[in-house]
SEGUVO-258088 format. One line per field, with one value per residue: residue number from 1; residue in three letters; x, y, z of N, C-alpha, C in turn. Coordinates in steps of 0.02 Angstrom, whole numbers. Last residue first. Layout:
i <- NUM	...
aa <- ala	...
n.x <- X	...
n.y <- Y	...
n.z <- Z	...
ca.x <- X	...
ca.y <- Y	...
ca.z <- Z	...
c.x <- X	...
c.y <- Y	...
c.z <- Z	...
//
This chain:
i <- 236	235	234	233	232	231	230	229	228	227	226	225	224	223	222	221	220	219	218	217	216	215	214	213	212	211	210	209	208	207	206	205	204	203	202	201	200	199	198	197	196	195	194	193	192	191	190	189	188	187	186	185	184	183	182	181	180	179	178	177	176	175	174	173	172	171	170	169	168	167	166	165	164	163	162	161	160	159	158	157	156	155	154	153	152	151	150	149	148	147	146	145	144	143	142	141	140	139	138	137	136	135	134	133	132	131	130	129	128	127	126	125	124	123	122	121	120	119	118	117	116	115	114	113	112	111	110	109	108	107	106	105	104	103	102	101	100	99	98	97	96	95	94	93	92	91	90	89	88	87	86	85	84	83	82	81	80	79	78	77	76	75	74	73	72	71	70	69	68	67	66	65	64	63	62	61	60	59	58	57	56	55	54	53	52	51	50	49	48	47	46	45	44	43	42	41	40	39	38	37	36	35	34	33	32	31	30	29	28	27	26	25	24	23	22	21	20	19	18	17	16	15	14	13	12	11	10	9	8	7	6	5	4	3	2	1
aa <- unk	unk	unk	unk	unk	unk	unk	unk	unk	unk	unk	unk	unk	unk	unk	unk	unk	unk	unk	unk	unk	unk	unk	unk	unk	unk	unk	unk	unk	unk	unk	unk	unk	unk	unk	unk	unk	unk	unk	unk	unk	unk	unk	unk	unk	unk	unk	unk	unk	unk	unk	unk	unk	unk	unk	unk	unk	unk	unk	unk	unk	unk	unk	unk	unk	unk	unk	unk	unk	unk	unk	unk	unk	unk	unk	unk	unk	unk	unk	unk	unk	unk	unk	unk	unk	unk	unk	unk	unk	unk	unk	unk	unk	unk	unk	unk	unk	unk	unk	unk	unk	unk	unk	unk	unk	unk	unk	unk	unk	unk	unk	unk	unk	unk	unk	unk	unk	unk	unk	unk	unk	unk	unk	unk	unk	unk	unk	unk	unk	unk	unk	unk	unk	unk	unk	unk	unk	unk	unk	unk	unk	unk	unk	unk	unk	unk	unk	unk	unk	unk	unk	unk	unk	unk	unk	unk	unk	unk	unk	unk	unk	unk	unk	unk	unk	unk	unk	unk	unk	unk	unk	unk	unk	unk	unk	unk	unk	unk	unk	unk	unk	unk	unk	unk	unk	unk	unk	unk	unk	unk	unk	unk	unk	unk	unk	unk	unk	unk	unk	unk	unk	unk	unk	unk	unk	unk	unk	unk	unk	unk	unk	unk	unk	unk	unk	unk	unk	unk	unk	unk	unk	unk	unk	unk	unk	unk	unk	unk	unk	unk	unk	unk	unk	unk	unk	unk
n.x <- 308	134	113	116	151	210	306	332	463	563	617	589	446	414	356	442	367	195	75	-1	-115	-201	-351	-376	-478	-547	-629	-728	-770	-784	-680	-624	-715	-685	-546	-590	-664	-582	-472	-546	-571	-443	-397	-513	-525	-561	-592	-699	-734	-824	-921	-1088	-1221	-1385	-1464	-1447	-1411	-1291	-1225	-1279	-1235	-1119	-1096	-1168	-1042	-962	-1003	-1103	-1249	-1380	-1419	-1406	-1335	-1346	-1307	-1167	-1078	-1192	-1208	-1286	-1283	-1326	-1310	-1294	-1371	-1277	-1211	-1058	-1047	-1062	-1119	-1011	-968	-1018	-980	-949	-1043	-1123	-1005	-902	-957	-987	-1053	-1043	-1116	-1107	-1131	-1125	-1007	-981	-999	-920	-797	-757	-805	-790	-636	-671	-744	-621	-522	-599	-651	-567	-624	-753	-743	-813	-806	-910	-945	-1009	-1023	-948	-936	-777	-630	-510	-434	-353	-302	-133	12	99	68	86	156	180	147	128	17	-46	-196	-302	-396	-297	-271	-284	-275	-155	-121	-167	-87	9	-15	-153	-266	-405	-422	-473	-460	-429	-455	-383	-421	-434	-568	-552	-521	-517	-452	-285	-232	-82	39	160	326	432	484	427	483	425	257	203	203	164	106	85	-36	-102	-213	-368	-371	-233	-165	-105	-175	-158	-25	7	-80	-204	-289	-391	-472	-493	-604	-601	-644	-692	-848	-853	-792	-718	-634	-539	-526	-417	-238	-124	32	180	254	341	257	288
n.y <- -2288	-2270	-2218	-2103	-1954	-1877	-1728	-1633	-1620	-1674	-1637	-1723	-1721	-1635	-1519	-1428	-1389	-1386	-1443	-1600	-1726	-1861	-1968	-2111	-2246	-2420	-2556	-2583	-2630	-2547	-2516	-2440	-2343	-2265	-2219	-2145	-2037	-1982	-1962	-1848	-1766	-1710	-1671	-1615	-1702	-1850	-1999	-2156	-2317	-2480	-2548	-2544	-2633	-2558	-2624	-2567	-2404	-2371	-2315	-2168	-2123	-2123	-2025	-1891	-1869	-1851	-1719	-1649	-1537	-1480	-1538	-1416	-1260	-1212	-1277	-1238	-1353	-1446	-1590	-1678	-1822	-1884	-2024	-1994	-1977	-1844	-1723	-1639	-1477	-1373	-1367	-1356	-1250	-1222	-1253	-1133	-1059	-1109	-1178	-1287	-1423	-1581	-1731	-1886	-1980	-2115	-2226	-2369	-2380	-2310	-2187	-2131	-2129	-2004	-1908	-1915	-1861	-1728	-1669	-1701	-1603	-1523	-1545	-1521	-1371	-1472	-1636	-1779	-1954	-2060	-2243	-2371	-2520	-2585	-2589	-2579	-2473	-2386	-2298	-2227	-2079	-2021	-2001	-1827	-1721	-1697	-1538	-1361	-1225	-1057	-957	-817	-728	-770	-693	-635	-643	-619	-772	-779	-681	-764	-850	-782	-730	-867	-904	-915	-1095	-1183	-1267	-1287	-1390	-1405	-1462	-1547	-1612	-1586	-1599	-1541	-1520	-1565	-1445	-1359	-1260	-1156	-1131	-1014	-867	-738	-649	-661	-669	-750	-918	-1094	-1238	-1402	-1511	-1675	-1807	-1823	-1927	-1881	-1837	-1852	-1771	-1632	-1600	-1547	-1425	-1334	-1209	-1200	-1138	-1092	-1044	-1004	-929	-837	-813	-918	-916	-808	-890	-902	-949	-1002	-949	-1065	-1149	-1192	-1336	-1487	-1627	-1814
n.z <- 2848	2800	2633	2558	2556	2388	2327	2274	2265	2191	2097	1973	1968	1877	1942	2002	2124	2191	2331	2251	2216	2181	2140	2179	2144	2231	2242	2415	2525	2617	2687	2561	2555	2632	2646	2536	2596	2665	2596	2521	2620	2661	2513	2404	2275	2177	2142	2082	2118	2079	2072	2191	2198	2234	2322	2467	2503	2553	2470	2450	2587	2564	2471	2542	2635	2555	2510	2635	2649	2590	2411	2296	2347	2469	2563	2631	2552	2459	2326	2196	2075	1941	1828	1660	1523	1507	1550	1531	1622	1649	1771	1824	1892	2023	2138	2201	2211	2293	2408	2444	2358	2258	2159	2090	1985	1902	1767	1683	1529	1425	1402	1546	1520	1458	1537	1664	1639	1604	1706	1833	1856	1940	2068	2171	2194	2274	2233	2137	2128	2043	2033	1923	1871	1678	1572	1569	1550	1567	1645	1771	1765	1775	1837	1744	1607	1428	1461	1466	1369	1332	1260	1152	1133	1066	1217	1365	1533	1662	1724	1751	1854	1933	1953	2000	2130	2179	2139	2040	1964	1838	1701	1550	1374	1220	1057	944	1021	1166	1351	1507	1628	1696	1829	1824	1894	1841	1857	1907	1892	1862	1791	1681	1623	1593	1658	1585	1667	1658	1674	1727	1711	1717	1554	1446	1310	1157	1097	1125	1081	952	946	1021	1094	1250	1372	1540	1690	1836	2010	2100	2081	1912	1762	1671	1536	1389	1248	1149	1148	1078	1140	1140	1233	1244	1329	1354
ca.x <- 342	160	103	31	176	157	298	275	453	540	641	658	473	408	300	476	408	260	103	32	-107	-180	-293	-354	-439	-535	-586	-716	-705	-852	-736	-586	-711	-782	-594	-544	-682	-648	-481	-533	-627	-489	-376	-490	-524	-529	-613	-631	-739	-744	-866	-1020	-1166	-1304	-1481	-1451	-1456	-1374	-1203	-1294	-1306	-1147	-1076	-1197	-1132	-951	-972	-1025	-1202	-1341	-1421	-1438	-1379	-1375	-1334	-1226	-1082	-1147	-1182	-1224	-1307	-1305	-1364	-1283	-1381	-1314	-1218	-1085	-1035	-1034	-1166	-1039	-933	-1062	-1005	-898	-1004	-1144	-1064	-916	-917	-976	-998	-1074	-1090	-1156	-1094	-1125	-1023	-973	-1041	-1023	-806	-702	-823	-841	-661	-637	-760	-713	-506	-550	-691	-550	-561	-731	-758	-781	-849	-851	-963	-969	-1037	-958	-1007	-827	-677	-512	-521	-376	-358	-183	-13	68	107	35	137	236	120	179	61	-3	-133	-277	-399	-358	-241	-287	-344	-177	-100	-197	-145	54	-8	-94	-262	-351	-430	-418	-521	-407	-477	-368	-407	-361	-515	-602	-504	-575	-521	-325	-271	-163	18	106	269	420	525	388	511	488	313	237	182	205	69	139	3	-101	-156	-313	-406	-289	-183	-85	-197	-219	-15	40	-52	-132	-279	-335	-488	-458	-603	-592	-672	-598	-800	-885	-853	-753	-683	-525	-555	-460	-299	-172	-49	157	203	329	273	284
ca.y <- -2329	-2256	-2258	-2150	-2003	-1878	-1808	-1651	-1549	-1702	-1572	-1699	-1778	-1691	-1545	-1434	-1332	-1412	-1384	-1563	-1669	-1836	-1920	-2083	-2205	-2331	-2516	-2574	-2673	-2576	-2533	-2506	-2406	-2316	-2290	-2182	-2105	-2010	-1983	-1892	-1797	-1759	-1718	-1597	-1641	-1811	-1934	-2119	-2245	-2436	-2593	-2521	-2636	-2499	-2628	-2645	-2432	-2414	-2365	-2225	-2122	-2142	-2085	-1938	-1891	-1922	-1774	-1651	-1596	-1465	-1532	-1470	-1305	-1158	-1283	-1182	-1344	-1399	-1547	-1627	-1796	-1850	-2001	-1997	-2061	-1873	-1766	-1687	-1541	-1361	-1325	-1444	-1269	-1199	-1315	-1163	-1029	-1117	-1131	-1230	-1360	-1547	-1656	-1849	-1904	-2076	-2172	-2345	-2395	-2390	-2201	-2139	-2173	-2055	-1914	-1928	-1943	-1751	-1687	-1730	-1683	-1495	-1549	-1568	-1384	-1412	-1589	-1716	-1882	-2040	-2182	-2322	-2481	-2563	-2635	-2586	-2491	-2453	-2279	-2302	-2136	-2003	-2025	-1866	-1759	-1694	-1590	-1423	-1268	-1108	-960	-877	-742	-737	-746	-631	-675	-565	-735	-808	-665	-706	-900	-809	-686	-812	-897	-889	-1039	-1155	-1259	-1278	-1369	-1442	-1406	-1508	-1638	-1605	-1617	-1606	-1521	-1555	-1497	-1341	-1348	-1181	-1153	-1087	-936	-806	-631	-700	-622	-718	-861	-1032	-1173	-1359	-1479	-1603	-1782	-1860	-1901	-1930	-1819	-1898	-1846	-1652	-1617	-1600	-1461	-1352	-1240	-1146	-1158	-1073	-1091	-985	-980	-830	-816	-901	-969	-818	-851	-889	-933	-961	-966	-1021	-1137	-1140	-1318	-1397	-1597	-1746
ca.z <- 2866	2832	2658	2557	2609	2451	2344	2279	2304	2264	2154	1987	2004	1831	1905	1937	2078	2172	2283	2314	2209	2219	2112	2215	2124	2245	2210	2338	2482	2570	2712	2599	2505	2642	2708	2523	2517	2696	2629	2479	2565	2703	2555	2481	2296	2179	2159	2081	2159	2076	2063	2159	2180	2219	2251	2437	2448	2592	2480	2407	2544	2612	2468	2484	2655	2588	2440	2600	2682	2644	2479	2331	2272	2414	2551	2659	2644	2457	2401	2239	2163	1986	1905	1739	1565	1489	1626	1498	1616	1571	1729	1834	1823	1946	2084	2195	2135	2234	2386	2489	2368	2313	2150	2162	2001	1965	1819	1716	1596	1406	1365	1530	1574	1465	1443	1637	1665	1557	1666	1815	1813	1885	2004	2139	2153	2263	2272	2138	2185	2023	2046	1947	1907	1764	1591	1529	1591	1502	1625	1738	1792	1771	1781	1783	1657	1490	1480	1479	1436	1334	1333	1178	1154	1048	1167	1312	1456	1610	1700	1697	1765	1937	1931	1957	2068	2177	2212	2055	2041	1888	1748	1596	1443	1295	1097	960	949	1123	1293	1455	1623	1626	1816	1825	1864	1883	1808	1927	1849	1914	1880	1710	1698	1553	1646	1608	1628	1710	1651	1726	1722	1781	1622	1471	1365	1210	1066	1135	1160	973	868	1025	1057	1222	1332	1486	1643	1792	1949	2104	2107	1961	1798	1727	1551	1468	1280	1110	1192	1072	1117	1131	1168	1269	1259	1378
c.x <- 412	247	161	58	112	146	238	239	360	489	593	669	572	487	325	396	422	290	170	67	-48	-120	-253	-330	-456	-466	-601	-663	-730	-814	-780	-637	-682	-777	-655	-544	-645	-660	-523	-505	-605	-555	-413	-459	-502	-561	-545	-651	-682	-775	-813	-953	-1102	-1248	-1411	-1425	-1422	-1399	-1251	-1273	-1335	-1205	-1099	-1178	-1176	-1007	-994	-1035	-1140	-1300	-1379	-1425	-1350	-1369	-1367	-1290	-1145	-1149	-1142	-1251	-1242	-1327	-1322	-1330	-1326	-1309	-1289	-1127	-1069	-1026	-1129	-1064	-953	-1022	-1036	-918	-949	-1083	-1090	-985	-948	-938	-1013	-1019	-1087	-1098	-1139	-1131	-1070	-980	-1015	-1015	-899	-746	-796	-849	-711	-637	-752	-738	-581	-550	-654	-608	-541	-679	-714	-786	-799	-878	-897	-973	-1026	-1009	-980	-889	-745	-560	-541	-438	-352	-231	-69	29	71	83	118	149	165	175	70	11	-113	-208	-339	-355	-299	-249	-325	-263	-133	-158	-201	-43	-6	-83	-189	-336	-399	-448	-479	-458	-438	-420	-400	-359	-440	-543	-548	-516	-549	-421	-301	-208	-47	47	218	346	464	421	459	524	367	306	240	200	141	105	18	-43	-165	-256	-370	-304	-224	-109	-148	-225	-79	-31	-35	-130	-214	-336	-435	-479	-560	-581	-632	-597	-718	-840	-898	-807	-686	-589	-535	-534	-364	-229	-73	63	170	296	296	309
c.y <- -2341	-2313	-2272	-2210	-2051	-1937	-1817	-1706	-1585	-1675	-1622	-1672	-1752	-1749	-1616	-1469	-1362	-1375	-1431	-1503	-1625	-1807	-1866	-2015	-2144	-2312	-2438	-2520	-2671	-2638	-2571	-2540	-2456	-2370	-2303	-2236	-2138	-2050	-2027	-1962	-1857	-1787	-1758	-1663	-1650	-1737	-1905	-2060	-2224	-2357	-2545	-2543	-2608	-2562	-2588	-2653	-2512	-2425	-2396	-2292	-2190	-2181	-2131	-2004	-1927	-1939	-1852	-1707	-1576	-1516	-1501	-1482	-1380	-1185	-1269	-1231	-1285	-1353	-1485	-1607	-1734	-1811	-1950	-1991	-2032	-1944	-1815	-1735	-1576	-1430	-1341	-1417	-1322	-1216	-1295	-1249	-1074	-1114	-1152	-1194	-1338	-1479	-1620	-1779	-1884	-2040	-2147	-2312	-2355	-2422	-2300	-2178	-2203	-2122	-1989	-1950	-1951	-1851	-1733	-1742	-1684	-1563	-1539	-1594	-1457	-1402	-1518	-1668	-1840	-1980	-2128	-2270	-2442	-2515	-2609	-2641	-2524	-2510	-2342	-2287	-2188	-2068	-2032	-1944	-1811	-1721	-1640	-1493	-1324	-1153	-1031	-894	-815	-763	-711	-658	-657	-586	-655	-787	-698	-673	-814	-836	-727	-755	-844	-878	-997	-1094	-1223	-1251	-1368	-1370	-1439	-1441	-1595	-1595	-1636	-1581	-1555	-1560	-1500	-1429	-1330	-1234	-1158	-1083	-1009	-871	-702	-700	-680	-693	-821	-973	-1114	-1285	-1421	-1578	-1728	-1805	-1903	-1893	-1869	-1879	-1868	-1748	-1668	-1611	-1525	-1396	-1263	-1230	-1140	-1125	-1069	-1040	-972	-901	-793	-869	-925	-861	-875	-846	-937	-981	-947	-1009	-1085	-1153	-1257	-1403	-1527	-1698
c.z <- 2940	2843	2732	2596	2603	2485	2412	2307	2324	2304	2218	2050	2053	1894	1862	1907	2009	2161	2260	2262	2261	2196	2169	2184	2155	2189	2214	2325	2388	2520	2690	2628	2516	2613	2684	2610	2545	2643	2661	2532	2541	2692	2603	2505	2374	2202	2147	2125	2130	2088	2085	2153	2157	2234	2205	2345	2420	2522	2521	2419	2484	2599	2483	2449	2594	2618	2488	2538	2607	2674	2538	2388	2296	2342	2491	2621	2660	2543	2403	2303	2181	2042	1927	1790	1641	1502	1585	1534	1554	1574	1666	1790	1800	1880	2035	2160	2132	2169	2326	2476	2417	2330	2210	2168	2067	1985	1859	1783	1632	1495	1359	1461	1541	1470	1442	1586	1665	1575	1610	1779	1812	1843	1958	2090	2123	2201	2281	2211	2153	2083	2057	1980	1945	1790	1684	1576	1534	1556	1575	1690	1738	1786	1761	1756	1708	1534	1419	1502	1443	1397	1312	1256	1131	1049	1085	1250	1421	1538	1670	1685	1725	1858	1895	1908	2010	2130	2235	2127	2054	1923	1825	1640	1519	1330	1182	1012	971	1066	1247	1397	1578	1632	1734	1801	1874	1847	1861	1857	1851	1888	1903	1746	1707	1587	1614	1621	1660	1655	1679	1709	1729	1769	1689	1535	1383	1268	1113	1132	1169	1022	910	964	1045	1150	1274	1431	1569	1753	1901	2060	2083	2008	1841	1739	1640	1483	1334	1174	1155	1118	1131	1105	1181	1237	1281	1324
//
């Protein structure tokens, strides 16, 4: 785990309350893997706490942030302009298995939990393969797929009105593919909505296949100390 002052050399509007950062760093890029996420400071030091943002991709020395503004704190980070600095804490967490080979995979994103996606795609396609299944509320909420890497993938989306591909959820197209006789799947990652990730997470027990799980809760410290994130996987 690193501090590290980086450069932003892009923050743009996806879509919506969308936003994609693109910043440059010296350390952090060559130890990140698919999955984790980093704590992001804001300027305003009336907001002590950090806010944790999912890593999107990683290319030689720069890191990808893919985020929602939902507060003040996510709402500063979109009036950053290239240029700036801002000071990130990670990588954290522990992120996906990805030391994969000759498998058959399918990976679901849904809504916000498209954030990790890309960066376990790059990871995963060029020594196995993948099938996509991405999902949102609308259009503006799977238009960041549009910056994906989706060469040799099968991909399938959903979206609850319908307004890009079909009218259903992530777990209807799971579904979907698991009739298909001929679809041996070795392993399911995801990540987004709890009761998404959920619903995976019985088909595969069901289907008695390997499931990764990324899972997510608000926090404060981001490295375990405050407890604040902890999440109940198993009843006792």
């Amino acid at each position: 785990m690193f501090l590290e002052d980086v450069k932003i050399i892009e923050n743009i509007q996806i879509a919506d309350n969308y936003y994609l950062m693109r910043v440059k760093g010296d350390k952090i890029p060559k130890y990140s893997k698919p999955g984790q996420f980093f704590m992001l400071q804001c300027k305003d030091k009336s907001r002590v706490l950090r806010r944790p943002i999912s890593l999107h991709n990683v290319d030689a020395d720069t890191l990808e942030f893919y985020y929602e503004s939902l507060g003040r704190g996510t709402e500063e980070f979109t009036k950053l302009s290239i240029g700036e600095t801002i000071n990130i804490q990670g990588p954290l967490g522990n992120g996906y298995d990805t030391d994969l080979e000759e498998k058959n995979i399918v990976v679901i994103g849904g809504g916000m939990g498209m954030a990790p996606i890309k960066y376990l795609i790059k990871a995963l396609k060029d020594s196995n393969k993948v099938t996509f299944i991405g999902g949102g509320r609308n259009a503006g909420a799977v238009k960041i797929i549009e910056r994906f890497d989706f060469e040799n993938i099968q991909v399938k989306i959903a979206t609850d009105d319908g307004s890009v591909g079909i009218k259903g959820n992530t777990v209807d197209l799971l579904k979907e593919i698991l009739k298909d006789q001929n679809q041996n799947i070795d392993i399911i990652y995801t990540c987004g909505p709890h009761p998404m990730m959920e619903a995976v997470a019985k088909i595969a027990q069901e289907n008695n296949i390997r499931c990764q799980i990324s899972l997510e809760e608000r926090m404060a410290c981001g490295i375990k100390a405050c407890v604040g994130c902890s999440i109940l996987t198993k009843k006792v």
